[in-house]
Structure formats: C-alpha cells, structure tokens
N, C-alpha and C positions, 0 to 999 in steps of 0.2 A: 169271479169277483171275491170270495168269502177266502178261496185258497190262496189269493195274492194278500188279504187282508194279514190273515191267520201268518203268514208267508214275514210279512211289514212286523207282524206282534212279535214273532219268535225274534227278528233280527233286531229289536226294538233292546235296548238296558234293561226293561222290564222284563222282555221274553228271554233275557239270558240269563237273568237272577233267575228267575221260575223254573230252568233250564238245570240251571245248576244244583237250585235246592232239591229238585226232583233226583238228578243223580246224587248228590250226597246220599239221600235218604234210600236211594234202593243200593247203593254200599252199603249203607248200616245194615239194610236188613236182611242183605246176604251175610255181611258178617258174622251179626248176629245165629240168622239160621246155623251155619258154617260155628262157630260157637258152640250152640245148642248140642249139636250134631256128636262134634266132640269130647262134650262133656255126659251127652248118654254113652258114648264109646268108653270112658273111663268108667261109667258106670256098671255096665255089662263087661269089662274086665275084673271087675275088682268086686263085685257084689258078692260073690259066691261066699265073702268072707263076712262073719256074723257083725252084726251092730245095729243100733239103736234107728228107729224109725227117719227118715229126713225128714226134714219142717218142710222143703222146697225142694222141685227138680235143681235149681240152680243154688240157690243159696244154703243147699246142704244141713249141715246141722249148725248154721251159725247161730240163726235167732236163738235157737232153743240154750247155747251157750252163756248168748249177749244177755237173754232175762235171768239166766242164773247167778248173771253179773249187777244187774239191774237192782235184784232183789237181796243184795251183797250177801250172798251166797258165794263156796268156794268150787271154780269149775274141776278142782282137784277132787272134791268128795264124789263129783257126779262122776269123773272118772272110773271114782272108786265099786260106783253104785253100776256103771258100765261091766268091769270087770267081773265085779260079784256074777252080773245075770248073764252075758256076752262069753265068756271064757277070755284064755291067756291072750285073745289075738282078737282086735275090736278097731273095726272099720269106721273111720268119721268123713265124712265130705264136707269140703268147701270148694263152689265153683266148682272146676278144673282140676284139685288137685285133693289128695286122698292122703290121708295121715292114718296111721298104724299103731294103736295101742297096746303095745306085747307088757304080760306084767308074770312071764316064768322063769325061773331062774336058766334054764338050757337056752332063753331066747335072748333073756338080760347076756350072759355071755357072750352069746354067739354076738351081739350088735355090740357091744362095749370093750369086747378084748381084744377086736383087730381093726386094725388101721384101715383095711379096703372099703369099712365104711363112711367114711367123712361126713362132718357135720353138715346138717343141713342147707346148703345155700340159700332158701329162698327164705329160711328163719331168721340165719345168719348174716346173712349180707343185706337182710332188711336194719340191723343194728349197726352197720356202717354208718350210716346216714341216723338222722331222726329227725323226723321232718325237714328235710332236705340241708342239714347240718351234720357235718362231722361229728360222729358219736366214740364209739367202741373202735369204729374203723378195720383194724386188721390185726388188733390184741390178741393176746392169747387166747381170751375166749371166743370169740367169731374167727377167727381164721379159718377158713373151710380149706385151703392148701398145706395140706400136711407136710410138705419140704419145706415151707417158709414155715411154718407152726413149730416144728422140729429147731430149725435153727435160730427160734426165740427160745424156745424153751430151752435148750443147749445151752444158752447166755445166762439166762436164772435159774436154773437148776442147784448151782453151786450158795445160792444167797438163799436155796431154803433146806441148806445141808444139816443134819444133823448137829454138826461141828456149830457151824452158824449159826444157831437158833438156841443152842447151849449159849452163846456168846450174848444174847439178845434179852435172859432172862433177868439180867438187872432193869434193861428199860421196860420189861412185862410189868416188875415190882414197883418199878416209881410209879408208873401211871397209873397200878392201880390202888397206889398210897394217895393219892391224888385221891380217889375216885371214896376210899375210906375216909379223908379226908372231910369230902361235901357232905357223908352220910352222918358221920361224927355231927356236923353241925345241923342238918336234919333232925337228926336222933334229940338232941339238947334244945333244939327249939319245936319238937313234937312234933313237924310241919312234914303233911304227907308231901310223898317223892313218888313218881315217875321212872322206875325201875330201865324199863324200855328205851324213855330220853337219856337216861346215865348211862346206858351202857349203849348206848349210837353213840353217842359223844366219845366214849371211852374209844370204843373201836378204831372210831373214827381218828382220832388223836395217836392210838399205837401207831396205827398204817402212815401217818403220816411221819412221824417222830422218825422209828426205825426202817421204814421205806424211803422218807425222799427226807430227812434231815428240818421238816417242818414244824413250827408251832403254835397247832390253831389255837389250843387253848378253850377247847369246845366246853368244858365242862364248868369254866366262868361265866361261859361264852354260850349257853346252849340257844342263843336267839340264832347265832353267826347266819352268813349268806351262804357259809360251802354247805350245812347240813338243808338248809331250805331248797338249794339247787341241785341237793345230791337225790331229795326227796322226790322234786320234781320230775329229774330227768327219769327215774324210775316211774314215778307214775305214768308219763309219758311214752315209753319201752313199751309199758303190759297192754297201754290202750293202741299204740302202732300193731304191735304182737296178734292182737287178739280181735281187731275189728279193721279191716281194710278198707272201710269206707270212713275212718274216724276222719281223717283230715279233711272231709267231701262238703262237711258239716259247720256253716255259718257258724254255731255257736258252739263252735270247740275250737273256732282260731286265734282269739286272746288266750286262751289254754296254751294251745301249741305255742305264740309267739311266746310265753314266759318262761316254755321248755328251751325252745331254742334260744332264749336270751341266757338260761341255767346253765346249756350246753357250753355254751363259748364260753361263760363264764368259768368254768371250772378248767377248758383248755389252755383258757388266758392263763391262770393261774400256775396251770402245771408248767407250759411253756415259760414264764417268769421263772419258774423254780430250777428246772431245765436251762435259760441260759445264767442265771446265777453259778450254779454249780461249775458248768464248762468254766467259765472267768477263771473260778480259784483255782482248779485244775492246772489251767495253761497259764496261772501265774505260778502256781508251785508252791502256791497255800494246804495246807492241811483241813482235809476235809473228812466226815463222815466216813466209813466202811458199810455204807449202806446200801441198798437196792439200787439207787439210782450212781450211785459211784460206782458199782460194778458195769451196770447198762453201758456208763458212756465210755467206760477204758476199752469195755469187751468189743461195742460200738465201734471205736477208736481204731485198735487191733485189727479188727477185721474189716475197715473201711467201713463200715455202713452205717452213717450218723445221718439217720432217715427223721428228723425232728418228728414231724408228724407221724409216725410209727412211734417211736417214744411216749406221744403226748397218747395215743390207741392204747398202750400200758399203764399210763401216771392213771387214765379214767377208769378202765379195768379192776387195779387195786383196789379203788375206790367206789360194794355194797356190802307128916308127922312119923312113920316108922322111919321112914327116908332121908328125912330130915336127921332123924338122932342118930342114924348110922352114920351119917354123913359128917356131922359134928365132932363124933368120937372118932373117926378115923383123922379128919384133920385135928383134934385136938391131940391126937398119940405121935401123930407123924410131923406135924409142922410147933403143935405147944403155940410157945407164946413168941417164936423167934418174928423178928422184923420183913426181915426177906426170906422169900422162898425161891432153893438153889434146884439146879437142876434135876438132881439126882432125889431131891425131895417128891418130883414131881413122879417118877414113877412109881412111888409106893402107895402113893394115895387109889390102890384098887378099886376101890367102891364108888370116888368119886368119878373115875373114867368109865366106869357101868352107869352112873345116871349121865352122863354127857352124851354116850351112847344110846341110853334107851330115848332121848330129849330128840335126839338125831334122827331116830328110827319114827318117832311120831310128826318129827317137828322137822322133817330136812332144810335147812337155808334155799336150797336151787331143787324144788319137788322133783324136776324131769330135766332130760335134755333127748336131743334128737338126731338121726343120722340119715340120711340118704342112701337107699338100697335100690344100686343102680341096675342091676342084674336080676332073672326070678332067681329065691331061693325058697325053700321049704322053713315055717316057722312052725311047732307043735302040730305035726299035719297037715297044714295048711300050705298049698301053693301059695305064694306071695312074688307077681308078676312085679319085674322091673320096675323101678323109676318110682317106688311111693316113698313116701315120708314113712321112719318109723321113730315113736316116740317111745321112751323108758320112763317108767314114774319111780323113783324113790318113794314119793309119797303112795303111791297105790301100793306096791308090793312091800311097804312097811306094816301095813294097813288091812293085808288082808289074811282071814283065818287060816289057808291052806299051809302058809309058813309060820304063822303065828299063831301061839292058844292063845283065844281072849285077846285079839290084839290092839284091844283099845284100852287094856289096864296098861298104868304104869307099874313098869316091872324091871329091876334094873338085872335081876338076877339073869335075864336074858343070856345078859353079856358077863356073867358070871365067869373066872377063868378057866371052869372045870365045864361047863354049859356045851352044849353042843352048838356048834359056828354056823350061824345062819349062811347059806349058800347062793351065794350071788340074787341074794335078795335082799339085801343089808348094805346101799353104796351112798350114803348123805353130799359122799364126796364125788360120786360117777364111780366106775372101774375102766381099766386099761389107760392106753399111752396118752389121751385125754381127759387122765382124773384131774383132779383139782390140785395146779401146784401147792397149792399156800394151808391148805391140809395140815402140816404138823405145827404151820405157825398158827393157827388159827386157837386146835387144839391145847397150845400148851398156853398161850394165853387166857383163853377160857379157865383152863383148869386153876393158873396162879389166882385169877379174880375173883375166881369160885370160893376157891381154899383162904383167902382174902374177907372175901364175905362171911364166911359161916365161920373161920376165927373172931371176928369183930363184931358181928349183927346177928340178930333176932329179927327178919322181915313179916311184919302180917298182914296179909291182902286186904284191903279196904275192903268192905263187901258191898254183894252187888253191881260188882263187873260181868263185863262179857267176857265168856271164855271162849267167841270166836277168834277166827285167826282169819288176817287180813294178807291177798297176795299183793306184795307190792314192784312186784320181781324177785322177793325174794319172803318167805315167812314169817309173819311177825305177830304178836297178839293184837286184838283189834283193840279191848280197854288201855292198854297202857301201860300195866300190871301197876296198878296206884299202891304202891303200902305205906304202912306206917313203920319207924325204923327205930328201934331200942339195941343200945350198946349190950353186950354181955358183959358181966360181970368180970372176967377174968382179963376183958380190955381196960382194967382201971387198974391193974395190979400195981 
C-alpha cells in the first residue's frame, strides 16, 4: 500500500517538480565538485611559482584586491609591494584562471617584442562588450587577432607618420591658445582652476579636432555629455576588469544602466560623425585630411566599410629646480613667438626629460597583458602553458633594481648622455603592439607644456592629495587645484 502511495506521489506534478529540483541540484553539485577539482588542478600546476598568500581556495586573491580597492587604495602599489618581496615572476589566482606578474627587463622583452604572444582574450574580449553593450569591440586595442590587428593598423599607420603630425602642429598650437586663453582669464580674475579638467578637456578637443574633424568645444563646455560619458564608460571598464561578480550586484545596476546609456551614447555620436563624412566624400565636397578621411578611403580601397569596426576605433581614440630649468629652456628656444613649429619642438631637451621622467612614475596604461599559450621558461622559472601574463610599466618604473631612489623625481634619468633604461622604461608598451598614437600624444604634450611655462606661473593650492586615482587609465585623485598668474614677459 505505502509503495503504490509513494508510486501515486512521484507520478503526481508535485512528485515531479521534487523530482526535478532534486536532479538539478545534484548537477550543480557535481559541477560544482568537477569545478573544485579543477581549479586545485591549476593550483598544483602553477603554485611552484612564488606569490602572495590566497584569501580563498576559489576566490583566489580577489577579495584581498577588491579591499585595496575599497580603501581607494592603488592595486598597482600592491603590485609593486608583490614584486619588491615575490621576485621578477608573481603568481595571483582568480577561480580558474592564473595571472603572471613578470616585472624583468629579459621577461618584459621576451613577452612585448614577439607577436606569438597575443593579447589576452579573456581581458580583452571582456572589452568588446560592457555590460552586454558594444564597447571597444575589435579596435586596435582589444583585437587579440593579430592578422586583423595588423591590417588596422596598416590603414593608420600612415595618419601617425612623422610627416603627418609635422603637418598637425598648427592645430596642437590653436587648441592650446585656446587652453592659454581660459587660463589668461583665470589668472585676471584670481579664480582657482582645475588643472586636470583643462587639460581632459584639451585632449579631448585635440583628438577630436584633428582625428575625426569635430567640435566639442569642451573647454567652454567643460559640463558637456561626451566628457561625463567618456568618464563613466571608464569607470565602468576598471569595475567589469577587476570584479566579475560586479554586474551579479542589485545595487550596482543603475551604475551599469548609465554606463551603457554612455556607451551608445558616444557610438551614436561617432556613427553621426562617420555617416556625415561618407556624404561629403561621395558628394565630392572637400573634407578634412584627417584620421577618419584616411579610414574611410583606405576602408573604401580595400572593400571593407565595416561601420561598426570604425565606430570600435572613433571609441578607442577616445582616454622648483625643475621648474626653472624648464622655464629657461623654453624661454631660449621658443622666447616670446606665438606658435610653436615643429622643428622647435626637438630642441627643448629638458622638457622631453620631464615628460619622460612623469611617464616613468606616472604611466597613462600602468600594464597590459598577453597569453602564453605554450610552457616557456621566464627568469628560471618554468611557466606551464595557457596563464595570463601581465607587464607593469608601473611596477618596473617603480622599482630600485633599475632605478636609484626611484621614487625621486629625476628628469636627468632620461638625460641624453644617461645610460638607456633597458626594457624597463615602456609608458607606451614595446614591440608590434606599442601604442600607435605615441608621437602624437607626445608632441602635443610638449607644445602645451612649452605653452604653459611660456605664459603661467602654476601654484598648487595646498592641501591636496597627492594620490593617484586608476580610472583605466592614471590620473591625480585632488584635481591638481592651482592658482594661475601670468608672467611678466606675457604682457610684453
């Protein structure tokens, strides 16, 4: 009687929901186990190699990451504090998968100067999307297929020629007459400035100006929507990057929803700007000689006007002794002239030593990372197939073995008689995926520099922080507030 009952229960709706939840759950917990299993299997491959305690068998060293992040703290000094005690080669877990902290100059090489390593897919192709939105997509920087990486960068290669960017040093000098300008009227009404806002704004404005023919007009404009959306999608980048449970989290999805309202917004944008240009093209208007007029002929030429690949690029483009040395070098070499020409720009020696030592402390992209598919040998160290390995700019700028005292500023570093820091000195990365945009970056810097210290007297407000905030990319966390006074020789 009990086994017909029992028999009635199981065949019953109720006995086949019970039925079923019982099997789901001994799935999960074979997964699970099967899981577990696996990840002490990476564990016992890869441990032999030194590194910092885990917080958890599974969750690896995240937490101990996430409270470093918690207590706005930079997970790059801890890095730093890794390598110092760990040596050149420093083992981190997360779950399943095992990240590589090389910080020698034979391991920086060996990963940065050949192409068989490819960037990391599972970093990278996390930036395709952002939060299930078209982000970076398949740009020049996440492209983890070196044949398609190759035949973008083939297309712009030519738009950051030498030749090219000689050609480009008038629009460096307007925008940053522009930028003298705002400070001029700062300066006369004594009203402290935001160093940091002026010069996003500025950036922001070149890349748009002389890359795709735009004008945001940021530095009227410093409220606008592109710099609030540019800000965000970054903040949103470092917290996808760096916590894989962030989206998991009820009160981090009005966050996420205004990243991805940022995202579209700035594709809309690019996309607007993208078919505008095509129009005047195929009408046989005269347009720009700029980044995005070269894309779409080159585009054009070779068949492949992939919109969305374009719009993957527009987003891309788009994150006291010292002083008086600095002064009297631009005051001998540029004086009181208006614009500064190209040929101006190599002479100012001194000033390309502080841009360089600012670099070496202050990298823009602290690391990047590659995929080493195969075992290789890294400082001794077997390094079995299939891990993540990470390069710090910022660690290996940072630490005493390459550097005396490397936390003074020293511009003599980069002195041009100095002995050449050895692949431990790349702000930009090294090999076939360094940073195209590299000399345009730099020479625009230098004109604004040489701009500034002709025309202004900056003094820090005091009682800032002198942390530095990551936000994908380095930035000061105060602001840099100063107060702005004209020099004397600007009234001439």
């Amino acid at each position: 009687m009990d086994l017909v009952k029992n028999i009635a229960l199981w065949c019953s709706p109720a006995g086949w929901s019970g039925l079923a939840i019982l099997f789901v759950s001994a799935v999960f917990a074979i997964a699970f186990v099967m899981f577990c299993l696996y990840v002490q299997y990476i564990h016992m491959k890869y441990d032999h190699i030194p590194g910092p305690p885990r917080d958890s068998f599974l969750f690896g060293h995240i937490a101990m990451l996430q409270k470093v992040m918690r207590d706005d703290g930079l997970v790059h000094d801890t890095f730093l504090e890794w390598a110092e005690k760990y040596g050149p080669v420093v083992r981190l877990n997360s779950f399943h998968t095992v990240v590589l902290l090389v910080s020698s100059p034979e391991s920086n090489k060996e990963i940065l100067m050949s192409s068989k390593y490819p960037k990391d897919p599972f970093v990278y192709k996390r930036l395709f999307n952002l939060f299930g939105t078209r982000f970076l997509g398949t740009g020049l920087l996440t492209d983890s297929d070196h044949d398609h990486w190759y035949r973008q960068r083939r297309i712009l290669d030519p738009v950051f020629s030498n030749s090219y960017l000689r050609g480009l040093t008038r629009s460096f000098n307007e925008r940053a007459d522009f930028l003298v300008e705002k400070l001029e009227e700062k300066a006369e009404s004594k009203t402290p400035v935001s160093m940091l806002r002026m010069i996003n704004c500025l950036t922001m404005d070149v890349i748009a100006k002389v890359g795709f023919g735009m004008e945001l007009d940021l530095l009227n404009n410093t409220e606008s929507y592109f710099i609030k959306a540019t800000c965000l999608c970054l903040q949103g980048m470092i917290h996808s990057l760096r916590n894989p449970l962030f989206a998991l989290y009820p009160w981090n999805w009005k966050f996420i929803k205004h990243v991805k309202l940022s995202v579209q917004l700035i594709r809309k944008t690019g996309a607007e700007c993208i078919a505008k240009r095509k129009r005047a093209i195929q009408q046989g208007e005269e347009v720009p000689k700029d980044i995005l007029t070269h894309i779409l002929k080159c585009a054009e030429v070779e068949k492949d006007e992939d919109l969305e690949q374009m719009l993957d690029n527009f987003v891309t483009f788009f994150i006291a002794e010292i002083l008086a040395k600095l002064r009297k070098e631009v005051d001998d070499v540029i004086g009181s002239k208006q614009e500064i020409e190209y040929e101006d720009i190599g002479k100012l020696t001194y000033l390309s030593q502080v841009l360089k030592e600012s670099l070496r402390l202050y990298p823009p992209a602290p690391g990047t990372s590659r995929l080493v598919a195969e075992d290789i040998i890294l400082d001794g160290i077997n390094i079995p197939g299939g891990a993540v390995v990470t390069v710090s700019s910022y660690v290996c700028g940072r630490l005493g073995t390459f550097f005396n005292d490397p936390l003074r500023f020293d511009p003599d570093r980069f002195h041009p008689h100095a002995e050449k820091p050895y692949f431990c000195y790349f702000p930009f990365a090294l090999g076939p995926r360094s940073c195209l945009g590299q000399n345009f970056s730099q020479i625009e810097a230098k004109i604004v520099m040489a701009k500034l210290l002709q025309r202004f007297e900056l003094d820090l407000i005091p009682g800032q922080s002198f942390g530095i905030e990551d936000t994908g990319s380095l930035r000061p966390q105060g602001g840099v507030i100063c107060t702005v006074r004209s020099r004397s020789h600007a009234h001439d």
